[in-house]
C-alpha positions in Angstrom: 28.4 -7.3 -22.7 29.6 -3.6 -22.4 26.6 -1.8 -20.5 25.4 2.0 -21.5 23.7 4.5 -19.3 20.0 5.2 -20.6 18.1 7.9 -18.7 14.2 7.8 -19.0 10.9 9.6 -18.2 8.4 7.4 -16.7 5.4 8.7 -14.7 6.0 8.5 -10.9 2.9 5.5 -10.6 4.7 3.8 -13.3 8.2 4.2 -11.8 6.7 3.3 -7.9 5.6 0.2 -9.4 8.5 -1.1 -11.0 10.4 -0.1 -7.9 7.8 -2.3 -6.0 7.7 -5.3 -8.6 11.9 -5.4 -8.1 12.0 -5.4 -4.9 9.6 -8.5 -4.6 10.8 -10.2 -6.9 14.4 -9.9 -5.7 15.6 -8.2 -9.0 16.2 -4.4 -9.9 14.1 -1.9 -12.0 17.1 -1.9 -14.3 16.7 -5.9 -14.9 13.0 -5.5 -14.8 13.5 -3.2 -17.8 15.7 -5.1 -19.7 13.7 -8.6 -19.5 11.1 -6.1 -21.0 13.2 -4.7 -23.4 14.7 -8.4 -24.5 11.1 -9.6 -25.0 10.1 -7.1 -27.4 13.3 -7.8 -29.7 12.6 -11.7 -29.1 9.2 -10.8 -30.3 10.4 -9.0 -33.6 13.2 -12.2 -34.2 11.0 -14.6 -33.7 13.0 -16.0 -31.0 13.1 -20.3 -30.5 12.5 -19.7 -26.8 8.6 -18.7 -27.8 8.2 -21.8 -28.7 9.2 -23.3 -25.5 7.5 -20.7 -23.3 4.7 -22.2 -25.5 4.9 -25.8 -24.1 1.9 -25.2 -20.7 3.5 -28.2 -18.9 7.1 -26.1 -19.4 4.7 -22.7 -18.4 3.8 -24.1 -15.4 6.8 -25.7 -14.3 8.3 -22.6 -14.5 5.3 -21.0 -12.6 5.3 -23.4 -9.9 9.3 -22.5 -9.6 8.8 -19.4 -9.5 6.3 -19.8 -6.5 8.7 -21.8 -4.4 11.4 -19.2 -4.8 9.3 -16.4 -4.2 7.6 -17.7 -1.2 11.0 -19.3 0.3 10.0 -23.4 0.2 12.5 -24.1 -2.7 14.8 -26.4 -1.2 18.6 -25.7 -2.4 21.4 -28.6 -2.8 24.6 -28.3 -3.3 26.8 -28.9 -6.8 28.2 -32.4 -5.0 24.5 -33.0 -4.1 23.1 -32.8 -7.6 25.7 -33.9 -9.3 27.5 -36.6 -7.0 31.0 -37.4 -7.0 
């Protein structure tokens, strides 16, 4: 998707935090905003994916993914691995 420049204001506590929350989650502020920004317009087109986010046993797999990947005990395989040849 063509990308556009967008320059915003933010106060400097609001822009130190998402400058922190990047950084550990291994993202950018840029993506940080966008995920933000794409929830809202899910919100207003009353996206399918709510109603998976919905599922708690789908919430907390996700959580608990997020955990191992965050805290480096996710264990990684390769393609040939999952998929077997």
């Amino acid at each position: 998707m063509l990308k556009t420049r967008l320059n915003i204001s933010l106060d400097q506590d609001l822009a130190d935090f998402i400058n922190v929350y990047a950084q550990e989650n291994r993202t950018t502020a840029s993506d940080v905003i966008t995920q933000f920004i794409l929830g809202l317009k899910r919100q207003t087109q009353s996206n399918a994916a709510n109603v998976i986010l919905s599922d708690p046993n789908f919430c907390q797999a996700l959580k608990d993914v997020q955990t191992r990947l965050r805290n480096g005990s996710a264990e990684w395989h390769s393609f040939d691995e999952v998929f077997g040849e």
